[in-house]
C-alpha positions as YAML, in Angstrom:
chain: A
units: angstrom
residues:
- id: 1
  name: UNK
  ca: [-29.48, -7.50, 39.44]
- id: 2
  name: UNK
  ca: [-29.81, -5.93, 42.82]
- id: 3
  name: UNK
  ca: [-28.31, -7.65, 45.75]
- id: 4
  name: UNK
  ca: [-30.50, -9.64, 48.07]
- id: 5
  name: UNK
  ca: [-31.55, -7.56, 50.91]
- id: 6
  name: UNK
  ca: [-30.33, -9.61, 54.32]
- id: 7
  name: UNK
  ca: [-26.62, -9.61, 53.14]
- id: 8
  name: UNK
  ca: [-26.58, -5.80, 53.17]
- id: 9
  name: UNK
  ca: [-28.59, -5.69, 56.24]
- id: 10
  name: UNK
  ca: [-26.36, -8.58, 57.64]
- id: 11
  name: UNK
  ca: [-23.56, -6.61, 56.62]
- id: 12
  name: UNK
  ca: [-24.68, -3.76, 58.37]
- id: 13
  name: UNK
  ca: [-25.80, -5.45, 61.66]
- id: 14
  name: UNK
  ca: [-21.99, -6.72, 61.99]
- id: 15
  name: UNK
  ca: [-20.29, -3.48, 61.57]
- id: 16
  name: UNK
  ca: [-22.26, -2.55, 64.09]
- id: 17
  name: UNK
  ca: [-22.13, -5.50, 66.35]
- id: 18
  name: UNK
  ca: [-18.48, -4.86, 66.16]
- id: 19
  name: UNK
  ca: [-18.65, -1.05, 66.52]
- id: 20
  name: UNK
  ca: [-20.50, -1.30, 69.68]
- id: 21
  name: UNK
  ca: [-18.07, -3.99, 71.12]
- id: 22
  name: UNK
  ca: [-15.00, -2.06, 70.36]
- id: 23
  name: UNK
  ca: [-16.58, 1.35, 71.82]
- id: 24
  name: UNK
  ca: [-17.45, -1.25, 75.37]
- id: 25
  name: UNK
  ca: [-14.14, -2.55, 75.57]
- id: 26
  name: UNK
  ca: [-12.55, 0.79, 75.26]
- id: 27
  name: UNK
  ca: [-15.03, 2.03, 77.95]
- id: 28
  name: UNK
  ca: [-13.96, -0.85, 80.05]
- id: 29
  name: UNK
  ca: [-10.28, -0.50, 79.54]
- id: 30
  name: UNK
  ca: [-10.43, 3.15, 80.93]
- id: 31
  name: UNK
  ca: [-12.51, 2.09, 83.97]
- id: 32
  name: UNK
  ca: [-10.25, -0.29, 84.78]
- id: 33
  name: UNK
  ca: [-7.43, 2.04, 84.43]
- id: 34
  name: UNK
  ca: [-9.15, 4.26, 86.34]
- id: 35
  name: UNK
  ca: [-9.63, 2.09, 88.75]
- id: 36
  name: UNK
  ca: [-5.94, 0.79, 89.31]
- id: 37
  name: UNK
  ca: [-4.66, 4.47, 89.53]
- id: 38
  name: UNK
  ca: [-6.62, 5.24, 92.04]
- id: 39
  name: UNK
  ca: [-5.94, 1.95, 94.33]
- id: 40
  name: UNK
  ca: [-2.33, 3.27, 93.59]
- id: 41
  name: UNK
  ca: [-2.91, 6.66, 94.82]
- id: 42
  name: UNK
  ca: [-4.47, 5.17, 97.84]
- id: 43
  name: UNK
  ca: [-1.74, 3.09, 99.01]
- id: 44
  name: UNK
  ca: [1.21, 5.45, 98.65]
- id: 45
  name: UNK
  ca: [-0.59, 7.83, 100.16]
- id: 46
  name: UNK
  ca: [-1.00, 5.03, 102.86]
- id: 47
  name: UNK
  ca: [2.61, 3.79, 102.79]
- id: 48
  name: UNK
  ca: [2.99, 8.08, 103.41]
- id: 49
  name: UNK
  ca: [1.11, 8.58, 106.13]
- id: 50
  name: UNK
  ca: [2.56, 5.97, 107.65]
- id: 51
  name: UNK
  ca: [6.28, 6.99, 107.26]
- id: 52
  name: UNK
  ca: [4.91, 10.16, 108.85]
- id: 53
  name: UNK
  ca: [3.32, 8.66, 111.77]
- id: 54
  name: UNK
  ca: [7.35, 6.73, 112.44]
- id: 55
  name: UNK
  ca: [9.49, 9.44, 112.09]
- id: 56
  name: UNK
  ca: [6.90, 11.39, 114.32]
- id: 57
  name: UNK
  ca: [7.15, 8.63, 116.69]
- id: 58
  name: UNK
  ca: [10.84, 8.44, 116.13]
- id: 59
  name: UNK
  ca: [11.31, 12.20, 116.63]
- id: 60
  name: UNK
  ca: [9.40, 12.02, 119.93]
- id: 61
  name: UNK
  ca: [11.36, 9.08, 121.52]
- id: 62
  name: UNK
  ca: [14.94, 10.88, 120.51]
- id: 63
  name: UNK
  ca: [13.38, 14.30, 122.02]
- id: 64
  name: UNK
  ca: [12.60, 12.06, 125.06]
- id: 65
  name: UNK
  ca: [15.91, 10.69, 125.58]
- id: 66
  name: UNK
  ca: [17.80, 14.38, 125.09]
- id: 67
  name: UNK
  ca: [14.64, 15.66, 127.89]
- id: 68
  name: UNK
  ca: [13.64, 18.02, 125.26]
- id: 69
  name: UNK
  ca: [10.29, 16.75, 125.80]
- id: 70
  name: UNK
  ca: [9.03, 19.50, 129.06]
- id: 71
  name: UNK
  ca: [5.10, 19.32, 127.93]
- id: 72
  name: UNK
  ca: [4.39, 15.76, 127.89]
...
């Protein structure tokens, strides 16, 4: 009474049909995450930079107005 041989092997084949989706999606999930922490890291770094560039800006017009400003 052995067992017919393609339900094993079908058997087999799904585990690791489903082995090899679950180890791709996993992969995908972290490249996406990767992904959106980086764009994040990008833009407040660019929302930084330009808060720096205003109060530099800023800084130099009040200088300006007080005639602090002798080398420009």
């Amino acid at each position: 009474m052995l067992p017919d041989l393609p339900t094993p092997l079908a058997l087999l084949l799904g585990l690791l049909a489903s082995g090899a989706v679950y180890v791709i999606g996993t992969a995908a999930g972290r490249l996406h995450r990767s992904i959106q922490q980086r764009s994040r890291a990008a833009e407040i770094e660019a929302i930084r930079q330009g808060m720096l560039r205003h109060a530099a800006a800023d800084d130099h017009h009040h200088r300006a107005r007080m005639g602090l400003n002798q080398g420009d």
